[in-house]
C-alpha positions in Angstrom: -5.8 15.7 157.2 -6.1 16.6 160.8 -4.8 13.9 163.4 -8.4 14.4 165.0 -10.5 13.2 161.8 -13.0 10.6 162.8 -12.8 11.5 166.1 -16.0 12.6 168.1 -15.0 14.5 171.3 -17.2 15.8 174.8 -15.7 18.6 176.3 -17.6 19.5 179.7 -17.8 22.9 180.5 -16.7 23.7 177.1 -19.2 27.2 176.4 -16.7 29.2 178.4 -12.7 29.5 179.3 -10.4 26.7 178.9 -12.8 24.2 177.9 -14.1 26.2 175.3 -10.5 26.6 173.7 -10.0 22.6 174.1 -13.1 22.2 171.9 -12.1 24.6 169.6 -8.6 23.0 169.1 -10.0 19.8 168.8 -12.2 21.0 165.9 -9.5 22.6 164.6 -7.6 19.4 164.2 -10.5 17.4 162.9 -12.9 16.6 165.7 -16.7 16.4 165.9 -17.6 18.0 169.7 -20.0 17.5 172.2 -20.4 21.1 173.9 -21.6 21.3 177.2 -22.4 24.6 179.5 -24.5 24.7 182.5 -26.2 27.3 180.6 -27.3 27.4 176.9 -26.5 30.6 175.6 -22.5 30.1 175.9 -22.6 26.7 174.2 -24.9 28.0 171.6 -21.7 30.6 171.1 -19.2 28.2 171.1 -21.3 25.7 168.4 -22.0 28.8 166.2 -18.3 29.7 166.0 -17.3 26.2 165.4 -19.9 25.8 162.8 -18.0 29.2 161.0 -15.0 27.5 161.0 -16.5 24.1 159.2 -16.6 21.7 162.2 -19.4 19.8 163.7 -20.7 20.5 166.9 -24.1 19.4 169.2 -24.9 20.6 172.8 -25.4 18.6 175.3 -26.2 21.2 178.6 -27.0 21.1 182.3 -25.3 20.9 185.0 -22.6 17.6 184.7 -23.0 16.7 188.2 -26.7 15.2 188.1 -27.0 11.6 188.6 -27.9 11.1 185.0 -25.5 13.3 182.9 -22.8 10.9 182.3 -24.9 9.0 180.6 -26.9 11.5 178.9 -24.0 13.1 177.2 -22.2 9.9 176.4 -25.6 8.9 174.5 -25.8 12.3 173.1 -22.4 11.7 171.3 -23.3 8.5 170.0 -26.3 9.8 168.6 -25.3 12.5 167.0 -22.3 11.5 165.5 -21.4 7.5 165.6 -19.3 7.2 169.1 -17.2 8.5 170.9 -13.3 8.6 171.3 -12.4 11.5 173.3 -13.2 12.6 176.9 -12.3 15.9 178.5 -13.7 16.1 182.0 -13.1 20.1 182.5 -16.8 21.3 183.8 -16.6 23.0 187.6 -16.3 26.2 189.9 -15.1 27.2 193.0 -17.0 27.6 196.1 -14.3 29.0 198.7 -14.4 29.4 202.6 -11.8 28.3 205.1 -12.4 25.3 206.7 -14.2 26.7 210.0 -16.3 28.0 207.9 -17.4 25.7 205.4 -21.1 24.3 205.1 -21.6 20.7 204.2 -23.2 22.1 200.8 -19.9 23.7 200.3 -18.1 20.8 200.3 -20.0 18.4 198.5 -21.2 20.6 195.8 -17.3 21.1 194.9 -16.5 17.7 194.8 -19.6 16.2 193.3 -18.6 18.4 190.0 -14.6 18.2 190.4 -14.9 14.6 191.4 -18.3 12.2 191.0 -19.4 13.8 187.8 -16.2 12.9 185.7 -16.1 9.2 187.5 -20.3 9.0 186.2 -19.0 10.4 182.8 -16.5 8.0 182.6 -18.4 4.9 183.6 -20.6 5.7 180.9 -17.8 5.8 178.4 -16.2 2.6 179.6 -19.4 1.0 178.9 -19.9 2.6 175.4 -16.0 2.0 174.5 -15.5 -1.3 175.6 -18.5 -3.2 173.2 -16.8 -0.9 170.5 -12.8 -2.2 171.3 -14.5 -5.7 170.9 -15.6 -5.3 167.4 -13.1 -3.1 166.2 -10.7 -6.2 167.4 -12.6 -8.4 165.5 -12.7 -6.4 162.5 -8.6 -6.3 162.8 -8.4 -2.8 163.6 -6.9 -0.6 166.8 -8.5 3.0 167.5 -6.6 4.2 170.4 -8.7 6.8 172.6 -8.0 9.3 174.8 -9.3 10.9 178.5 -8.4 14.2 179.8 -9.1 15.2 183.4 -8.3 18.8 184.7 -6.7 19.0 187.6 -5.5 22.3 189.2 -1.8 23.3 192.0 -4.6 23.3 194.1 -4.9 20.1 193.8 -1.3 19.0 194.1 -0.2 21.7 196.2 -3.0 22.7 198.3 -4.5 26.3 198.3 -5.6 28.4 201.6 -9.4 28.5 201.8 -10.0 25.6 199.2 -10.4 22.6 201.1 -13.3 21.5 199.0 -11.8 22.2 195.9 -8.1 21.0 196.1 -9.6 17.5 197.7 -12.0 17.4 194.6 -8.6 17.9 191.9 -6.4 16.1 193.7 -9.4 13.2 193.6 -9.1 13.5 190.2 -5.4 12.6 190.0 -6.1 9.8 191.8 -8.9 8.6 189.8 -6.9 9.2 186.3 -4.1 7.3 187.7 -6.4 4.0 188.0 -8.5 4.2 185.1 -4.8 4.4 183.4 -4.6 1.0 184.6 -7.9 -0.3 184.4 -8.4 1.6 180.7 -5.0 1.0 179.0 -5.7 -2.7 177.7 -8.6 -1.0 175.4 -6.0 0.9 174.0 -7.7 4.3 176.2 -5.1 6.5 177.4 -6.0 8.6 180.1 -3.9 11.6 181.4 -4.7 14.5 183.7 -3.3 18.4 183.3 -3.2 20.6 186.6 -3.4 24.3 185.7 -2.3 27.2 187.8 -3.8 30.4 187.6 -5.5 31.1 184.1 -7.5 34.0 183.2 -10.9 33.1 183.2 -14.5 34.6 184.3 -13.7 32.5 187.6 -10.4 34.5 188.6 -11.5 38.1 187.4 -10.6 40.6 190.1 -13.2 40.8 192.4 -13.0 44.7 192.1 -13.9 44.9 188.8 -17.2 43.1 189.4 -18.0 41.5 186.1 -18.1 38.0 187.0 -19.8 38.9 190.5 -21.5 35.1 190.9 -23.2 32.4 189.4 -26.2 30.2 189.8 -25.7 26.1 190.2 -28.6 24.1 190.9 -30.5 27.9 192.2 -27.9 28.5 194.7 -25.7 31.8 194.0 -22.6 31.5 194.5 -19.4 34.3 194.2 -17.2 34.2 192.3 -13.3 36.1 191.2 -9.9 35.9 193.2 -8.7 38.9 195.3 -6.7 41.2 194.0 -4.0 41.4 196.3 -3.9 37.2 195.5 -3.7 37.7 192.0 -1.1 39.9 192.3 1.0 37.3 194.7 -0.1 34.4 191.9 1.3 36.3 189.5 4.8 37.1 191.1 5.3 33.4 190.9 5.2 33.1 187.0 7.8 34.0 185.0 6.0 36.3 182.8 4.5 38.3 185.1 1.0 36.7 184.6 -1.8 34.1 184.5 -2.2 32.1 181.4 -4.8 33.8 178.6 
């Protein structure tokens, strides 16, 4: 028995990186996932390699900060698999630019995925939940369930040449500190984790080129750290390097 059985989970941004490990931990300990990816083929690798492993996956794709895709992929849970317990709001990207130099696209393309997409998400979940809490009440029962935001430092200690982006997370740690509040008397706990620097297609090296940039509603944007930051970032954790 895993402490996750019963449970249907979404995981944005969960085809690649650290949202793909959530999901597959979460199947791992019993969970059915909603996989999302902004583009099919990596959610279509992350389903087939939970469905090797026994779990139960559907995709829900496209990019999380449309108007409509909290809904859509709260629907898409309850559809495919009965409801919905578990939210992990981990979808984004960075955009970078010092401030000087940073278009209005810039900025509200960052926060609109780092910050209005996981409050649309979890609207839409608040409205699905809450009915549920009521007859589950009734019925004498008490499913606690749980929301994850991710956060980043940059978020709660600011990072040079990430306005955009360290508003947008530290956003989030305001919004997951009310919805605490507001969400706890349904028995919904809701937490956020700020991550530092983890190895991902989003902090390669910029010299070896494999990430290079990707495409968000047909704009192109670069992607990848400098090397010479890396190397500072890494100089700050005790083991000599970003998470894996």
């Amino acid at each position: 028995m895993g402490q996750m059985d019963g449970k249907v989970a979404i995981v944005t941004g969960s085809g690649r990186g650290i949202g793909r490990e959530i999901a597959l931990r979460l199947v791992r300990d019993g969970a059915k996932v909603v996989i999302n990816d902004i583009d099919e083929a990596p959610a279509k690798e992350t389903i087939a390699e939970i469905e090797k492993m026994g779990g139960k996956a559907v995709a829900c794709n496209g990019d999380v900060a449309k108007p409509d895709f909290g809904d859509r992929i709260v629907k898409t849970a309850v559809d495919a698999f009965g409801g919905c317990h578990v939210v992990v709001n981990n979808a984004g990207y960075t955009w970078d630019s010092v401030i000087q130099k940073m278009t209005d696209e810039q900025w509200y393309a960052i926060l609109d995925v780092h910050l209005t997409a996981p409050f649309r998400i979890l609207r839409a979940f608040q409205q699905h939940f809450r009915a549920e809490v009521e007859k589950e009440r009734s019925a004498g029962k008490r499913i606690v369930r749980k929301v994850v935001n991710i956060s980043s430092t940059s978020g709660v200690n600011g990072n040079a040449g990430q306005s955009n982006y360290s508003a947008g997370k530290a956003g989030i740690v305001g919004l997951t500190k009310t919805l605490a509040k507001e969400f706890g008397r349904y028995d919904v706990t809701v937490n956020a984790v700020a991550f530092g620097y983890i190895q991902t297609r989003l902090t390669k090296p910029l010299s070896e080129g494999e990430a290079g940039e990707i495409e968000v509603q047909g704009r192109k944007v670069k992607i990848g750290v400098q090397g010479g930051r890396i190397a500072a970032m890494n100089q700050m954790i005790p083991l000599g390097r970003g998470g894996l």
